[in-house]
LOLO-911809 format. One record per atom (N, C-alpha, C, O, CB): x, z, y. Coordinates in steps of 0.2 Angstrom, whole numbers, plus 2048, in hexadecimal, padded with zeros to 3 digits. Each point is the difference from the previous one (the first is absolute). Glycine has a CB too. Layout:
# residues N
XZY...
***
This chain:
# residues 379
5B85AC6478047FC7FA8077FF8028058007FC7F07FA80180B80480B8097FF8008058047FF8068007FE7F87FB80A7FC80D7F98048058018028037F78048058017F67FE80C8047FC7EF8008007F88068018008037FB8037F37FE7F880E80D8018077FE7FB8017FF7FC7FD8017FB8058038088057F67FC8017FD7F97FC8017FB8018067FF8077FB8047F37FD7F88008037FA8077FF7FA8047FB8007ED80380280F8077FC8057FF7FA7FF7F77FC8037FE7FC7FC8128007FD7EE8067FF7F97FC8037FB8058017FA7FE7F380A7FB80D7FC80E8017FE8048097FF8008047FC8007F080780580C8067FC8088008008057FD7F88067FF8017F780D8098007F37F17FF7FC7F98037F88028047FC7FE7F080D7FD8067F680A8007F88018057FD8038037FB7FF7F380580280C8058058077FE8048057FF7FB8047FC8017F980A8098038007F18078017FE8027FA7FB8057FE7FF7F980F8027FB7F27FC8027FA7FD8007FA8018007FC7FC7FE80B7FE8017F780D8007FC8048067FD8008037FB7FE7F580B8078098007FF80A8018038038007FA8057FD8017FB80C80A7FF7F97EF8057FC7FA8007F97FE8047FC7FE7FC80E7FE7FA7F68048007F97FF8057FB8058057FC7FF7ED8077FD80C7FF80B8047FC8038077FF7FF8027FB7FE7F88088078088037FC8088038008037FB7F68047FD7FE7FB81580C7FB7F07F18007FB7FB8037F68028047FD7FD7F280E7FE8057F28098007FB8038067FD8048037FB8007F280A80080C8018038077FD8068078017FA8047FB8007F680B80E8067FE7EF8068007FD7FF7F97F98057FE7FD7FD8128067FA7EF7FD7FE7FA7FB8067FB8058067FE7FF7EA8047FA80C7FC80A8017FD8078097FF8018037FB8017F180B80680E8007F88067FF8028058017F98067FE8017F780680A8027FD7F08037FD7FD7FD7FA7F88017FF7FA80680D80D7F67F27FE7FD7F87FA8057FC8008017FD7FA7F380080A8118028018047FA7FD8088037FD8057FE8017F47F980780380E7F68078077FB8007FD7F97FB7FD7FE8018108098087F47F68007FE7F98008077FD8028058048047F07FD7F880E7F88038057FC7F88067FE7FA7FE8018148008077F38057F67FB8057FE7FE8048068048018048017FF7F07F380380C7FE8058038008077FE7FD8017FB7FE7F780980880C7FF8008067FD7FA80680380080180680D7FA7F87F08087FF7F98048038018097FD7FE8027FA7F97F080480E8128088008067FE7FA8048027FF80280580B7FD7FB7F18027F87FC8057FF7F97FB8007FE7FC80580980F8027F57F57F37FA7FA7FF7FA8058047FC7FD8048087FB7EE7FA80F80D7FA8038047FB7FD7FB8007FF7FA8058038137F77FC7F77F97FF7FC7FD7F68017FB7FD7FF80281380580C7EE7FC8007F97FF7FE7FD8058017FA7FF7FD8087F88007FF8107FD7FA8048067FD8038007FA8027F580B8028107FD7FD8067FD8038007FA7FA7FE7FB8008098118067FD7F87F68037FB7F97FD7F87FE8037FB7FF7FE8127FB7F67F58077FC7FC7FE7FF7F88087FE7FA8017FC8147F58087F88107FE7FA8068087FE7FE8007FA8007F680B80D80F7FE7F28077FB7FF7FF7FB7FE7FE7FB80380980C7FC7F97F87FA7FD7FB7FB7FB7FD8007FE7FD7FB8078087FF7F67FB80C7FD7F98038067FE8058017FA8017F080A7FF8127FF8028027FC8068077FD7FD8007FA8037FA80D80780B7FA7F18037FE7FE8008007F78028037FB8037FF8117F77F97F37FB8017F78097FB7FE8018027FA7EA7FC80481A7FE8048037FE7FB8098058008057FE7FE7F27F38048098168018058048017FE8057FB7FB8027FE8087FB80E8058057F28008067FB7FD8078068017FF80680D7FC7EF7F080980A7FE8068027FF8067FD7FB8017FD8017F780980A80D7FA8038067FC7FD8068048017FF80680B7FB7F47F280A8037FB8068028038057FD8027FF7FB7F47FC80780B80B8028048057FE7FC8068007FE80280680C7F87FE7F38097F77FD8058008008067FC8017FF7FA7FB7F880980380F7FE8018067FD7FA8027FA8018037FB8058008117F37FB7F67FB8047FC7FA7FB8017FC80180580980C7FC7FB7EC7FC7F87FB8007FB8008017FC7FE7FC8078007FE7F880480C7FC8028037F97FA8007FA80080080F8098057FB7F07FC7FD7FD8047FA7FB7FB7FF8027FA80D7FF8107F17FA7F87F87FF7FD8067FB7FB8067FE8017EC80380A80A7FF7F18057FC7FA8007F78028057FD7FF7F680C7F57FF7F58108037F98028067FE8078027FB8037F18037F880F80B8058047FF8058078027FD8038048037F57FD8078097FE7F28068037FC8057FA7FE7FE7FB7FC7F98107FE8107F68088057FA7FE7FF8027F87FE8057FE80C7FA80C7FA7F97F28028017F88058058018038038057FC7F17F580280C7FE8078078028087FD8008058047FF7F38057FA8067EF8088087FE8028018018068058028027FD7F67F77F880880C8028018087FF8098018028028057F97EE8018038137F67FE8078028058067FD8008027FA7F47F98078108088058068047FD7FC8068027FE80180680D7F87FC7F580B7F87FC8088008068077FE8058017FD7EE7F87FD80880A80C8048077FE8048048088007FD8068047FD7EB7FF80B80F8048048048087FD7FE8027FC7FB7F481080580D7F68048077FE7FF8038027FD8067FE8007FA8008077FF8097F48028017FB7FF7FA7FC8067FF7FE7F880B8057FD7F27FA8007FB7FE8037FA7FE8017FE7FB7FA8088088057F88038047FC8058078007FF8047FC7FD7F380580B80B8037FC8077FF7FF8037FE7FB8027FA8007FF80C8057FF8007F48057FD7FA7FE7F67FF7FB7FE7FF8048127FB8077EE8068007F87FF7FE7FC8067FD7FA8008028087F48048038127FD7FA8088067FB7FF7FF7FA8007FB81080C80E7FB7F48067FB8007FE7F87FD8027FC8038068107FC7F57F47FB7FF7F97FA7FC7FC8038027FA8007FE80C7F67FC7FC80D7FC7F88048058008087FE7FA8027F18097F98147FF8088057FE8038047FC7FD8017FA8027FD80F8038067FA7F68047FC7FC7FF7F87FF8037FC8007FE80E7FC7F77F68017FE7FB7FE8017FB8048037FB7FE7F680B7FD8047FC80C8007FA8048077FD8048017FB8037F380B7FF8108017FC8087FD8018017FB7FA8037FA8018048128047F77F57F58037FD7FA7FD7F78038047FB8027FA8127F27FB7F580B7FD7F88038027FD8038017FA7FF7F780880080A8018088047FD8068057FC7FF8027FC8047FB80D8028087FB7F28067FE8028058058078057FE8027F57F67F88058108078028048078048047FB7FE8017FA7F87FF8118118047FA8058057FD7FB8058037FC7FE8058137FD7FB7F080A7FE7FD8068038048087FD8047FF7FB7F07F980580B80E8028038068007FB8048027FE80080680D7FD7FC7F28067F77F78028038018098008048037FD7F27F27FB80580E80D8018097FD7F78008047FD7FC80481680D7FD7EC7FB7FC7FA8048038028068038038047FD7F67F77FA8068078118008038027FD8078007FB8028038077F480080280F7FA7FE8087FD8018028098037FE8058038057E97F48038117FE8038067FB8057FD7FC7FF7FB8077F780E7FE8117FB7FC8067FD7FB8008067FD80680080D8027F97F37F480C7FE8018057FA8027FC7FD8068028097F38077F78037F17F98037FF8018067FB7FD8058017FC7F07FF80B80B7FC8018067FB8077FD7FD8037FB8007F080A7FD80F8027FF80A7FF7FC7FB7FC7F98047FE7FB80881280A7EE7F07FA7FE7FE7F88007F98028037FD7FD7F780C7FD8037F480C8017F98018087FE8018027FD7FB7F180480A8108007FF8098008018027FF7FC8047FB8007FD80B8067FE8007F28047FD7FB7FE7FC7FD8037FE7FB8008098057F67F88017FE7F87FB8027FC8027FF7FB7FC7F980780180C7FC8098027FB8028067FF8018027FA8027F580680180E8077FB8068007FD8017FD7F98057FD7FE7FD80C8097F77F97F58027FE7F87FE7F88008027FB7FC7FA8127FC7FF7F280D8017F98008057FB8028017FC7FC7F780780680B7FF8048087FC8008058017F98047FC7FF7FB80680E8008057F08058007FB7FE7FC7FA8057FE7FC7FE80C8087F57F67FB7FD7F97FA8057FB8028057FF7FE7ED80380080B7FB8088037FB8008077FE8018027FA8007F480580380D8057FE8077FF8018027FD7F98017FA7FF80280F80A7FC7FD7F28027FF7FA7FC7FB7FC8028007FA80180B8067F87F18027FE7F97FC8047FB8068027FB7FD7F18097FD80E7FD80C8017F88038098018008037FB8027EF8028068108077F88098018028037FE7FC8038057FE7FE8048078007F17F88027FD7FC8077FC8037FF7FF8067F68037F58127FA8018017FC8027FD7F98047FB7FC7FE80A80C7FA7FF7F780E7FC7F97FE7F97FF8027FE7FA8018088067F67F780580B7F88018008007FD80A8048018047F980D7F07FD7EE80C7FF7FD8087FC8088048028028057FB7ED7F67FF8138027FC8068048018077FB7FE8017FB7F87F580B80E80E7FF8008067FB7FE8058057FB7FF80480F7FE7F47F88088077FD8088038058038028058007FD7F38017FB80680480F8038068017FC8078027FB8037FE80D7F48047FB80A8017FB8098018017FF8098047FE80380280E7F17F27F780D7FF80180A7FC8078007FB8027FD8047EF8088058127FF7FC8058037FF7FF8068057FE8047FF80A7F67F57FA80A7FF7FE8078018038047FE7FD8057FD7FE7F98078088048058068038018088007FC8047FF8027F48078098097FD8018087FD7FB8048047FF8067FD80E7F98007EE8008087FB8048027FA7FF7FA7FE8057FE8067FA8107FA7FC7EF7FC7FE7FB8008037F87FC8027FB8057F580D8098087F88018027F98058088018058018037F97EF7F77FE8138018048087FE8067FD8008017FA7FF7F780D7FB80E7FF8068057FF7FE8008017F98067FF7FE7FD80480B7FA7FD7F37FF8027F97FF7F87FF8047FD7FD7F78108038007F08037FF7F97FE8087FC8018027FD7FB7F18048098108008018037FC8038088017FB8047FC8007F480680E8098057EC8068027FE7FC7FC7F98047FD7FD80481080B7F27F37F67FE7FB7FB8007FA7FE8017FE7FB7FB8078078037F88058017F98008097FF8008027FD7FB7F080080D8128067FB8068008018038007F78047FC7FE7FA80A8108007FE7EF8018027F97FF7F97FC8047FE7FD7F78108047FE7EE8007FD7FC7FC8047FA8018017FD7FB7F480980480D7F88088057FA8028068027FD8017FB7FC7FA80380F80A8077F58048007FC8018017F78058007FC7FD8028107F67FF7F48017FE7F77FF7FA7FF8027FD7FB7F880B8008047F58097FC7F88008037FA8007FF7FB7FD7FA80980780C7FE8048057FD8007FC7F98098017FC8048058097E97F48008117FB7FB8088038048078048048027ED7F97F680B7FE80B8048018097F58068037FA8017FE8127E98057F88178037FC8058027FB7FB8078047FB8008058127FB7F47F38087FD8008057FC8078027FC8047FC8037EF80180280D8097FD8028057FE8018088027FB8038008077F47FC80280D7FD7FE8088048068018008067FE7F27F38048138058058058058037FC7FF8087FD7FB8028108047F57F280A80B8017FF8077FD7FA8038037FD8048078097FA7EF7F88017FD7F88047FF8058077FF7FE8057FA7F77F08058128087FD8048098058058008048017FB7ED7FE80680E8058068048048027FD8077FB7FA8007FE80A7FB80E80280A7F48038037F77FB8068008028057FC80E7F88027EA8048087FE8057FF7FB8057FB7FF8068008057F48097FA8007F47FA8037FB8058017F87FF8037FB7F47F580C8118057FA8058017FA8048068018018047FB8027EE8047FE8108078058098017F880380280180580380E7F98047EC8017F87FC8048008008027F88028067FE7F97F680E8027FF7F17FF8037FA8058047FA7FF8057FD7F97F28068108057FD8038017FC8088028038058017FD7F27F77FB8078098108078068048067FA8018058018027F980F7F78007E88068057FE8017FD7F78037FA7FF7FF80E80B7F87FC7F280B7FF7FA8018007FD7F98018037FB8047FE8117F97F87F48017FC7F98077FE7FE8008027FA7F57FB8088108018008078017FD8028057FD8018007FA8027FB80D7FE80C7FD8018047FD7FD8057FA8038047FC8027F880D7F28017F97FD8027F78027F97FA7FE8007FA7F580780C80F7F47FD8037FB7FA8068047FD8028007FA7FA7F580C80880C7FF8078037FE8008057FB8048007FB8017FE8107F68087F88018057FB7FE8007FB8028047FC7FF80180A7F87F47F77FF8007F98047FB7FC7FE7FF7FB7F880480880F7FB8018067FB7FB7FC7F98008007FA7FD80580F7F87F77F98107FB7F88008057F88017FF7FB7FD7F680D80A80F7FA7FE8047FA8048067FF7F88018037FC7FD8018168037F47F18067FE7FC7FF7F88027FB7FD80380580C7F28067F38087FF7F98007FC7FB7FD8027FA7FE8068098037F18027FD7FD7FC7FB7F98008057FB7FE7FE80C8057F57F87FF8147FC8028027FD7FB80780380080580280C7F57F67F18057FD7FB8077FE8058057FB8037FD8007F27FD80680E80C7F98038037FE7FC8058047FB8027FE8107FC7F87F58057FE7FD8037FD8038067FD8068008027F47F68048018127FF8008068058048018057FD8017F080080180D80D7FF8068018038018008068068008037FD7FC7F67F580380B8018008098028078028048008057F37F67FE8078117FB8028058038058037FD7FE8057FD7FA7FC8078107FE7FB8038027FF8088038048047FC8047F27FE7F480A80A8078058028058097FE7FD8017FE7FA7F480C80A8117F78028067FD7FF8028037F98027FC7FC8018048117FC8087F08018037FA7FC7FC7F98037FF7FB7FF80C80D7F87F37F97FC7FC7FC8027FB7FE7FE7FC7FB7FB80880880B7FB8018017F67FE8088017FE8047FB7FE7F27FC80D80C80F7F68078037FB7FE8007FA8017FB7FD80580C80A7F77FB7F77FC8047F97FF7F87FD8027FE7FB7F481180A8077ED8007FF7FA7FA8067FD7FE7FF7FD7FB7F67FF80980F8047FE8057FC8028058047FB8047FC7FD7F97FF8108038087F28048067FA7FD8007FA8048007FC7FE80880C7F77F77F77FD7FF7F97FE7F97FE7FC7FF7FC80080C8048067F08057FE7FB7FF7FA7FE8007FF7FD7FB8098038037F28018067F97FF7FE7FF7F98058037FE8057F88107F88007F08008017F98037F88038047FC8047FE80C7F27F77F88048117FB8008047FC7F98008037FA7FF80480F8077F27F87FA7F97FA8027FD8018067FB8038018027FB7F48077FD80F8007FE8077F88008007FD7FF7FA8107F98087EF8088037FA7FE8017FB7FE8067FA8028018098037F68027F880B7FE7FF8097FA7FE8027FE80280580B7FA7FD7F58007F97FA7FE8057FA8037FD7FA7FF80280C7F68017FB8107F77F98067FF8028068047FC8047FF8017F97F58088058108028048047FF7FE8087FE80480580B8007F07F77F980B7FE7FB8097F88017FE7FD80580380E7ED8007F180B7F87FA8008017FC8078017FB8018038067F47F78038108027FD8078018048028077FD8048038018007EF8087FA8108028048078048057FE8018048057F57F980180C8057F48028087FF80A7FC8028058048007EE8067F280D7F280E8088018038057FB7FA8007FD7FB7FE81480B8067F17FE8067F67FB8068057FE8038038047FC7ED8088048107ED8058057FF8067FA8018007FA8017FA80F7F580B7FC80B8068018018037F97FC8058027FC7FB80C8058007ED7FF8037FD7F98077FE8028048007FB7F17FB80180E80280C8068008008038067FE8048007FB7FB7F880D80080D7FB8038067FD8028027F78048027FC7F68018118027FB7F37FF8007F78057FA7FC8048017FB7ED80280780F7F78018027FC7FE8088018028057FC7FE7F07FE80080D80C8078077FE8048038067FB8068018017F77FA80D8008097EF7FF8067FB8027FC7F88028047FB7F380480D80A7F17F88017FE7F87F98017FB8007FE7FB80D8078077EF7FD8007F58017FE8017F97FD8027FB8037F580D8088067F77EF7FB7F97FF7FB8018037FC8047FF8077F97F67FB7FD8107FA8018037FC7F87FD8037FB7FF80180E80E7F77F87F17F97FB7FE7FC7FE8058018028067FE8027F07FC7F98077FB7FE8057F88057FC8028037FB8067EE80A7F380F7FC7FC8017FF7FA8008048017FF8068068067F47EF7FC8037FC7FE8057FB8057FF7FC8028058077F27FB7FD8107FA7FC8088027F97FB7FF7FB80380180E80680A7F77F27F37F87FE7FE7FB7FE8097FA7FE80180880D7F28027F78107FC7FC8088047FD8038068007FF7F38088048027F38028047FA8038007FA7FD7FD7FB80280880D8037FE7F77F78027F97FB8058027FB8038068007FD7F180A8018057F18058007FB8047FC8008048007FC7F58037FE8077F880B8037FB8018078028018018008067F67FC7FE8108047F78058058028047FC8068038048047FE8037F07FF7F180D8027FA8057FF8058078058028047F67F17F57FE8108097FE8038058038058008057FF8047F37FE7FC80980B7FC8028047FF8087FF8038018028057F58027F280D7FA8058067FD8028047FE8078068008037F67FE7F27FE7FF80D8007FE8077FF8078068058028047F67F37F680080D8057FE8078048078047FD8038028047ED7FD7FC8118027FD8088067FE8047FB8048018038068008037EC8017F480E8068008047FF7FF8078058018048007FB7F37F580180C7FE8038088028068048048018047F37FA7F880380A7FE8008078038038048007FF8068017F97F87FD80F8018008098047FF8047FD8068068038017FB7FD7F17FB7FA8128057FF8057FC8028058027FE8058047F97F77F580E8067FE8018057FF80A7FD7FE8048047FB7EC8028098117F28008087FF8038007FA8007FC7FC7F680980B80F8027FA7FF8058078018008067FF8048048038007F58017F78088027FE8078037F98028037FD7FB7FF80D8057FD7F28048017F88018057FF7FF8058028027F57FB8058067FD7F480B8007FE7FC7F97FC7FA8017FE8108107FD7F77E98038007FA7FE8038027FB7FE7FD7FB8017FB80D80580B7F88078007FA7FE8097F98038037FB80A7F78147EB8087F47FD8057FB8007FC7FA8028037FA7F680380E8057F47F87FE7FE7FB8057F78008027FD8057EF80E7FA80F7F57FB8057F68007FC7FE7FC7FF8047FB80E7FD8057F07F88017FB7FD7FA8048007F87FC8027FC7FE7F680F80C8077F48018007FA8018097FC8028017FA8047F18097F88138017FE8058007F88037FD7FF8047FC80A7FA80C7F47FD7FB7F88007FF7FE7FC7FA7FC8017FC8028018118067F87F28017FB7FA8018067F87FB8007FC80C7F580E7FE80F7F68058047FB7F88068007FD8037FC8157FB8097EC8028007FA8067FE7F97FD7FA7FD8037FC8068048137FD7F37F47F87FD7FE8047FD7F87FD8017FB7FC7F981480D8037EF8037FF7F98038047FD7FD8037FB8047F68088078097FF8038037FA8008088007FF8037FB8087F38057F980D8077FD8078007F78017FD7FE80680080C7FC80C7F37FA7F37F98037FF8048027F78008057FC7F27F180E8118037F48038027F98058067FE8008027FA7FF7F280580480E8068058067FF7FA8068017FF8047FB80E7F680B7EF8057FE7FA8078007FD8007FC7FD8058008027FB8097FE7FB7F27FE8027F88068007FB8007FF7FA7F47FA8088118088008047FF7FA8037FD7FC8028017FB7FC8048078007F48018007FA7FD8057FC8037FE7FA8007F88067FD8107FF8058057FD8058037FD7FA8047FC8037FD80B80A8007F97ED8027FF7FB7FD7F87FE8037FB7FE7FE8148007F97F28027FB7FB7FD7FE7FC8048007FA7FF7FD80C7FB8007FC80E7FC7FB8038038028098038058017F17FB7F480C7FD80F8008028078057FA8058008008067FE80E7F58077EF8018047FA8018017FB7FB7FF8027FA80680580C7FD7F37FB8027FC7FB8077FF7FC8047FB8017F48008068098087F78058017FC7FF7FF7F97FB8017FD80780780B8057F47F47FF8017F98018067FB8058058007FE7F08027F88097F97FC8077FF7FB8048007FE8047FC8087F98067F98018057F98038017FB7FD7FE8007FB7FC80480880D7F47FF7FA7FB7FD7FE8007FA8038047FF8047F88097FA7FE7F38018007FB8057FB8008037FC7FC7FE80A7FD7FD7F780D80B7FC8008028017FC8098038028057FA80A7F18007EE8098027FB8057FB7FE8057FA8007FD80D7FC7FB7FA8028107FC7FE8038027FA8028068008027F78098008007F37FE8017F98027FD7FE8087FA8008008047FD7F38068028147FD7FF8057FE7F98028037FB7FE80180F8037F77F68047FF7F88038048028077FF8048047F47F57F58108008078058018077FC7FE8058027FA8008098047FB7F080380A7FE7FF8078068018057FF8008067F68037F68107FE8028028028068037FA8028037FC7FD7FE8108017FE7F580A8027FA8068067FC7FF8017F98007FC80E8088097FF7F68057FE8008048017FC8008057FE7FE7FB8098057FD7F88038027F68038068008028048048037F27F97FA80C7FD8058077FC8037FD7FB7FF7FC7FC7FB80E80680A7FA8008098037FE8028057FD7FC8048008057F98078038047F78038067FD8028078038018057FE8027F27FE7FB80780C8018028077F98038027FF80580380A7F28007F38047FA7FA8028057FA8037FB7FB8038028097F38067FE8087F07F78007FD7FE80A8017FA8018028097F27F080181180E7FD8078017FC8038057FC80480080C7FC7FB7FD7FA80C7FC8028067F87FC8007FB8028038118008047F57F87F57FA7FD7FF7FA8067FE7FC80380480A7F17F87FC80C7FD7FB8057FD7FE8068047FA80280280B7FB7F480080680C7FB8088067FE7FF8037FB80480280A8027FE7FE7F38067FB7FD8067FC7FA7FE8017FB8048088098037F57FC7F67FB7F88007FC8017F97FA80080080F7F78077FA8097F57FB8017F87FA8028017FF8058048097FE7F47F37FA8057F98027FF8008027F78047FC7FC7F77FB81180180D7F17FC8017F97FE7FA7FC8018007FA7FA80980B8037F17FF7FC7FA7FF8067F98017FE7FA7FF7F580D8068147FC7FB8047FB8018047FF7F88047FC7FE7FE8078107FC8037EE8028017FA7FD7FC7F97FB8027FD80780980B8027F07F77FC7FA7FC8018037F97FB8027FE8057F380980680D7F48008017FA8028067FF8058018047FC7F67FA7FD80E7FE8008067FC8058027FA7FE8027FA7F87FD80B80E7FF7FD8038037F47FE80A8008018038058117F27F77EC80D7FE8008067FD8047FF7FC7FE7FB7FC7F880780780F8007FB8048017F98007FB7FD7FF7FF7FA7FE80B8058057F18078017F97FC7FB7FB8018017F980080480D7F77F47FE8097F97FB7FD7FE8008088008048047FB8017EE8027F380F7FD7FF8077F98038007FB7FE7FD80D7F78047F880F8057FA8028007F97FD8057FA8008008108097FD7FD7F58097FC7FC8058047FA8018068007FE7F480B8098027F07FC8037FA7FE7FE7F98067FC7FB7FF80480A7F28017FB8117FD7FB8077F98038017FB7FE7FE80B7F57FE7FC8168097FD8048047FB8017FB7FB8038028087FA80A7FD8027EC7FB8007FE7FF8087FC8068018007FC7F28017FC8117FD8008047FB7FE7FD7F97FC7FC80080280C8098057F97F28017FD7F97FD8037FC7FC7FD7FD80E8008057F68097FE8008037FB7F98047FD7FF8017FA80C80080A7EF8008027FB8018007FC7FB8048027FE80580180D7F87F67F48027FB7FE8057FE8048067FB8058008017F67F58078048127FE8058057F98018027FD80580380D7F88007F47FC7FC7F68018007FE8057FA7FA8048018037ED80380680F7F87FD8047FB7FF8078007FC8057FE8077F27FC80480A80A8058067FE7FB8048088018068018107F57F7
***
């Protein structure tokens, strides 16, 4: 009997054992989370159904291609998003929007076109940024639209002289991912690095963010500096992957608008981000205190993020005029500030959580550390 192998009914039991658990522990770790559960792929419901015992008073959205499962395991069809990504995409930008609109938050949305699965998917997600451009690019407007391609290894040159075409009917700004690794799979496929397949499709201009910029060589960071492309710094998603910290004194000793940015890992926290860029310029490319100047790292996290959307016009300093997109701080600090001192405060000492009022375009958003504008338990 000891010697008996598994039956298929055995190895059944474990498996669903071991999800249950791994169900269990993740409950565990985020119970005292606020916000919706999100469930990719419902199968034949047992998942979906142990969620919703374990959390019955949370939204729980299931994402599914083709309804298989027993009908008492089946979300309504407010929590149940059906179909392939053909589907899906057209009108993803709008429920983004949405939640900028609610928030009250300035936003600058694109859906990321990429041919990695096919050029039919890629352009649907070029005509998607171009829907929404042309409904949200309005005067005046808090959340509008631009065009992103995720990199010239990803996107054809054909894509890349499209999107370039549709920005200058439009009159929108471009995003995309320069060089985060070394340029080999980019000169493999298309006989060149990624600069210079931007260059030859007329990609580059002043209207253009890219993002990270760590492998680039002394001639590359001519090339930006000549068409003016602005750079999104991204230190601390570049430290966590280990692929290497770009050049930013050099860039910035070149005249580059450099930004900050977070690539979606590590934190959003830009207080942090801000911090980690002006550290990690005094110890590279090489040890010099004088790489990086806090009111340097200050200009990257404000008015350069605004010059790199093309907004230095509207938002990014306090100037009349402009918008009144305002932060209100609470002063912990030891020792007074000054006129002298409040910048070095902010790059060395500010926290995320020292930040008591918010204006958006005038309208208070957050207000004695509060968020105003939506229910955070709800949302």
């Amino acid at each position: 009997e000891g010697d008996m192998e598994d039956s298929r009914l055995d190895q059944l039991i474990r498996r669903i054992t071991a999800q249950r658990a791994c169900l269990n522990m993740a409950a565990g770790l985020i119970a005292g989370m606020g916000g919706p559960i999100l469930e990719l792929g419902l199968g034949n419901g047992r998942t979906y159904d142990h969620l919703r015992g374990l959390f019955p008073a949370r939204d729980i959205y299931v994402f599914e291609r083709d309804v298989a499962a027993h009908p008492d395991c089946i979300p309504d069809e407010a929590h149940l998003l059906r179909g392939d990504f053909e589907q899906t995409l057209p009108g993803a930008l709008d429920h983004q929007a949405r939640a900028c609109d609610e928030a009250g938050i300035r936003a600058v949305l694109a859906f990321e076109a990429t041919e990695r699965t096919s050029k039919e998917l890629g352009e649907m997600a070029v005509q998607e940024n171009l829907r929404f451009v042309k409904e949200r690019n309005k005067p005046d407007a808090r959340v509008t639209g631009c065009f992103s391609c995720h990199t010239a290894y990803t996107a054809s040159p054909d894509m890349l002289r499209e999107t370039r075409k549709l920005a200058n009917e439009t009159g929108a700004g471009l995003f995309i991912h320069v060089a985060e690794f070394p340029p080999q799979l980019t000169v493999d496929k298309w006989g060149k690095a990624d600069p210079q397949v931007l260059e030859e499709t007329g990609f580059l201009g002043p209207d253009v963010m890219t993002i990270h910029c760590i492998h680039m060589t002394d001639e590359d960071i001519d090339l930006w500096a000549q068409h003016d492309v602005k750079v999104a710094h991204t230190p601390m998603s570049n430290m966590l992957g280990g692929i290497g910290v770009a050049n930013i004194p050099q860039m910035m000793s070149k005249g580059i608008t450099v930004s900050l940015g977070h690539d979606c890992f590590f934190t959003l926290d830009v207080i942090e981000v801000m911090r980690a860029a002006y550290l990690i310029h005094k110890v590279v490319p090489g040890p010099n205190p004088a790489n990086m100047i806090f009111f340097q790292a200050l200009e990257m996290a404000t008015v350069n993020g605004a010059k790199a959307l093309n907004m230095a016009k509207e938002i990014g300093s306090l100037e009349v005029g402009k918008k009144a997109d305002v932060l209100i701080i609470e002063d912990k600090c030891p020792t007074p500030i000054n006129a002298g001192t409040w910048m070095w405060y902010l790059v060395h000492d500010m926290s995320s959580a020292d930040v008591e009022t918010v204006f958006v375009d005038g309208q208070i958003v957050v207000e004695d550390h509060k968020l105003m504008t939506i229910d955070e338990e709800e949302a």
